[in-house]
GUSE-452959 format. One record per residue: residue in three letters; x, y, z of N, C-alpha, C in turn. Coordinates in steps of 0.02 Angstrom, whole numbers, padded with zeros to 5 digits, always signed. Each point is the difference from the previous one (the first is absolute). Layout:
BEGIN
ALAXYZXYZXYZ ...
% end
This chain:
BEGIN
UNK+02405-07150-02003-00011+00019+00069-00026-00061+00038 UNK+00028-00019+00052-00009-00050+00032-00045+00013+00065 UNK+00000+00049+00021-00024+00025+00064-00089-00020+00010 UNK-00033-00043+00056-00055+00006-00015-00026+00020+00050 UNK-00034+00045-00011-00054+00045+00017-00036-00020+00064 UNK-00026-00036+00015-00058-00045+00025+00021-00044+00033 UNK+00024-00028+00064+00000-00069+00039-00042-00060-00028 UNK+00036-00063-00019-00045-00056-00002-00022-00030+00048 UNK+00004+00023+00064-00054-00023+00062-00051+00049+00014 UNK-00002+00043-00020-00071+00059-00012-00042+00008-00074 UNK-00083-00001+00035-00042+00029-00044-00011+00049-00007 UNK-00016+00039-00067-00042+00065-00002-00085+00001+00009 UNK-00032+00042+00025-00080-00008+00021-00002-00034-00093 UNK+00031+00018-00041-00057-00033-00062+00025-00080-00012 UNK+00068-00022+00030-00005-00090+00008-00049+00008+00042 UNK-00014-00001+00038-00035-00011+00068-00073-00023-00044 UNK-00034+00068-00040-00030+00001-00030-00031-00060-00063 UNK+00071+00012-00035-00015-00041-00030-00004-00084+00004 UNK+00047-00023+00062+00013-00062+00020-00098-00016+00037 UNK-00014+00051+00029-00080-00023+00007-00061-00022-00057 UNK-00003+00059-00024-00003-00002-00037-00002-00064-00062 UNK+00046-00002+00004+00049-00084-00067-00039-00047+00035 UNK-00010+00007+00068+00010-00062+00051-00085-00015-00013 UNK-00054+00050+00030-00052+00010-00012-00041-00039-00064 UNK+00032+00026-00044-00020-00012-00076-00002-00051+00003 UNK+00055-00049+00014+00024-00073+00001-00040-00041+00029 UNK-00037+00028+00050-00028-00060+00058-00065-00012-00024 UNK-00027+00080-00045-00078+00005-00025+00019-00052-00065 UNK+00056-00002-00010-00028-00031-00086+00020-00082+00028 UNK-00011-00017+00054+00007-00053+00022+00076-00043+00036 UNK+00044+00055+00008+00083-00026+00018-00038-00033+00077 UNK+00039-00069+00016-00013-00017+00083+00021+00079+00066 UNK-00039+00000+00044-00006+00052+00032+00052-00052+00064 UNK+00053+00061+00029+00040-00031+00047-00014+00004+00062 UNK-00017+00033+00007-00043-00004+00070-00065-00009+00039 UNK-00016-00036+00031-00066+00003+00023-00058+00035+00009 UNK-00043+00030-00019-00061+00019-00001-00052+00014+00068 UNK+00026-00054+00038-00033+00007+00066-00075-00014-00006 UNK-00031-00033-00057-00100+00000-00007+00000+00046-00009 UNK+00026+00064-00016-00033+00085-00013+00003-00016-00091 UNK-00036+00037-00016-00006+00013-00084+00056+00085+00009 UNK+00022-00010-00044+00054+00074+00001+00031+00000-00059 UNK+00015+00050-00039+00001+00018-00047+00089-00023-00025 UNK+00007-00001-00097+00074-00020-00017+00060+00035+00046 UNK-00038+00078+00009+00071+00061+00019-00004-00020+00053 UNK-00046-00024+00052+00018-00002+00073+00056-00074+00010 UNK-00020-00057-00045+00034-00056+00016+00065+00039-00031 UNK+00014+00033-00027+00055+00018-00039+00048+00030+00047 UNK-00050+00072+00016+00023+00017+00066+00030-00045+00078 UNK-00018-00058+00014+00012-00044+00043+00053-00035-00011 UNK+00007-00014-00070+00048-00029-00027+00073+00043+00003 UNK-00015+00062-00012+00063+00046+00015+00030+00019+00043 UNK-00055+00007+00059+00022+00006+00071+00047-00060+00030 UNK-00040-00054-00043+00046-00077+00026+00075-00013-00010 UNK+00018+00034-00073+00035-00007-00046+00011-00048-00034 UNK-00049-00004-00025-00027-00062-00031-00024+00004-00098 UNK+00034+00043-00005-00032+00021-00072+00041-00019-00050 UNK-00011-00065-00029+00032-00039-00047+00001+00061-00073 UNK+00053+00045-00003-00009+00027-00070+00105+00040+00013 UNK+00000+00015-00046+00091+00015+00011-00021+00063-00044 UNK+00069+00057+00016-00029+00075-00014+00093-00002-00032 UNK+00003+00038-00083+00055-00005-00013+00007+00074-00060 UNK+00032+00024+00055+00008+00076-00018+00055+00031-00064 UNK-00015+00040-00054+00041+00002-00050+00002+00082+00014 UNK+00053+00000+00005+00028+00067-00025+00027+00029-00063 UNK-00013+00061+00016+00010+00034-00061+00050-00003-00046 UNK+00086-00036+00049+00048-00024-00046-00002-00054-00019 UNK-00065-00035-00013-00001-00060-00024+00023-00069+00087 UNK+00015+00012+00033+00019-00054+00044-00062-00002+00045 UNK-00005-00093+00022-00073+00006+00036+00037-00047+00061 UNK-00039+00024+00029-00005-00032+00085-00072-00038+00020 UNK+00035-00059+00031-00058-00030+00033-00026+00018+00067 UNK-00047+00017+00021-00029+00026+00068-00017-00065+00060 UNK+00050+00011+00044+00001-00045+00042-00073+00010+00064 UNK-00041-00022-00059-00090+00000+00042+00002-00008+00066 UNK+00008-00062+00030-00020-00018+00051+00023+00057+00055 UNK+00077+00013+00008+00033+00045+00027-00041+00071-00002 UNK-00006+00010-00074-00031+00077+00003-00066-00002+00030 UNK-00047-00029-00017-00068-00028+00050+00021+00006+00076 UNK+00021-00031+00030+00034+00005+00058+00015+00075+00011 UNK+00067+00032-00030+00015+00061+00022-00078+00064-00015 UNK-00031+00001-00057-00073+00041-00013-00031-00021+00070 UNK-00030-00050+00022-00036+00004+00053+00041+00026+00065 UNK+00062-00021-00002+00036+00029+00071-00015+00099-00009 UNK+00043-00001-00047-00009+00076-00001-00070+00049-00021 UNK-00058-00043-00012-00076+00036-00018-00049-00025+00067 UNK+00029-00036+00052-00040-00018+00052-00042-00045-00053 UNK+00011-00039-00023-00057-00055-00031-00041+00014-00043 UNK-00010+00055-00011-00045+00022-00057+00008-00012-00063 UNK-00061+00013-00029+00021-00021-00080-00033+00045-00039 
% end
């Protein structure tokens, strides 16, 4: 079966999730943080969060299905389309 399920320019709330998440983890265990800070002290999830809104989240999402065939998730795009269609939220 070839048919897939899922658009590779859309996330589900649990990429969303987990791409924070991933992103979060990364910055606490020391990954360089991409965006500016502004002098505020603020926490891994919020730079994470900033980072997503930007579309800026260096991590690639690569989806396997159940017939064995995987797809790469075209991030930046889906970032883009999640905020168009959630009004920005995260």
């Amino acid at each position: 079966m070839s048919t897939i399920p899922w658009p590779d320019d859309r996330l589900t709330r649990f990429e969303v999730a987990r791409l924070v998440g991933a992103r979060a983890l990364q910055i606490a265990l020391g990954a360089p943080v991409l965006v500016s800070s502004e002098n505020k002290v603020i926490s891994p999830i919020d730079f994470a969060k900033i980072e997503f809104k930007n579309g800026i989240i260096p991590i690639t999402i690569k989806r396997t299905f159940p017939s064995g065939e995987q797809k790469i998730v075209a991030v930046k795009k889906a970032i883009e389309n999640w905020i168009t269609n959630h009004a920005g939220e995260i």
